[in-house]
C-alpha positions in Angstrom: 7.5 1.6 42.5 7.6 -1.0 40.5 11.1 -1.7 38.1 9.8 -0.8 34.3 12.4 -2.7 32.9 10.8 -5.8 34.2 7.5 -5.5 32.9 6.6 -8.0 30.3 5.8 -5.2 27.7 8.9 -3.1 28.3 10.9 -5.1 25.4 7.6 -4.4 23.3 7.4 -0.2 24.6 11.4 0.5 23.8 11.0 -1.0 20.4 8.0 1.3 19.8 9.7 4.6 21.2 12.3 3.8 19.3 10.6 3.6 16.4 9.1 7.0 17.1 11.7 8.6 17.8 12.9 8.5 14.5 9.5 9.9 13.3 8.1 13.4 13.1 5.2 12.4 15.6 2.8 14.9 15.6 0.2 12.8 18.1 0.4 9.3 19.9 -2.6 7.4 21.7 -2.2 4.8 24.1 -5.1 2.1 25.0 -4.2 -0.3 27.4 -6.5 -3.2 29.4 -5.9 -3.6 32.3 -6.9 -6.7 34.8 -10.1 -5.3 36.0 -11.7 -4.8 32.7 -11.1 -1.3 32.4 -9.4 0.7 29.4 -6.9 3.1 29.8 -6.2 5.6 27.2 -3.7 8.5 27.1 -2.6 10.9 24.7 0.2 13.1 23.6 -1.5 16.2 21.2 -4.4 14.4 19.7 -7.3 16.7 19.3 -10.8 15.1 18.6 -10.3 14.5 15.2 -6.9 12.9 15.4 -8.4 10.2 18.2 -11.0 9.2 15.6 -7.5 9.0 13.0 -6.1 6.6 15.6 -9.0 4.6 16.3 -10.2 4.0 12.3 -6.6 2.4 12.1 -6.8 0.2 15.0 -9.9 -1.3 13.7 -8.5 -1.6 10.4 -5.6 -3.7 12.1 -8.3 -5.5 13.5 -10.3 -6.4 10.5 -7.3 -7.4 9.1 -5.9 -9.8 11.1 -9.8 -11.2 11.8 -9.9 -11.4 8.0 -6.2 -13.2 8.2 -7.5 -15.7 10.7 -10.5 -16.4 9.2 -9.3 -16.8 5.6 -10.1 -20.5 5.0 -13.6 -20.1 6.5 -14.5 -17.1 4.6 -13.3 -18.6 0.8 -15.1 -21.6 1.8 -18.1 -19.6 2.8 -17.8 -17.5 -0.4 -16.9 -20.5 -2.7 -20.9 -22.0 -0.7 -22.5 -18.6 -1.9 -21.3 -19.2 -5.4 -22.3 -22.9 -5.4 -25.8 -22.0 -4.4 -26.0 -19.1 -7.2 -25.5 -16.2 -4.7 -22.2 -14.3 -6.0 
């Protein structure tokens, strides 16, 4: 078995149990990719509805940070529209 304290995400997993831990968690989910492609998920008391909770928020991170990255491309973009009588 491999030593988990030597993974390159165990820094990353204490930090995030620790934050938990001083929460009232009432459900986790866990998605992880692994090298073959493949997604693994897990969870701790998440019903149905409470999956769908977790996964609205991921893609919300997501969006965010695409939105974040692409910031100077999409004013530009925007800025184009207006120019052209679009907006």
């Amino acid at each position: 078995m491999r030593d988990v304290k030597k993974l390159p995400y165990a820094g990353w997993l204490e930090e995030s149990i620790t934050l938990l831990a001083g929460q009232n968690v009432h459900s986790i989910g866990l998605a992880a990719r692994v090298n073959d492609g493949e997604v693994l998920t897990a969870y701790y008391q998440a019903d149905p509805a409470e999956k769908a909770l977790l996964a609205t928020h991921i893609q919300a991170d997501s969006l965010f940070e695409m939105t974040l990255a692409n910031a100077k491309l999409i004013v530009e973009a925007a800025e184009e529209e207006e120019d052209d009588g679009g907006i």
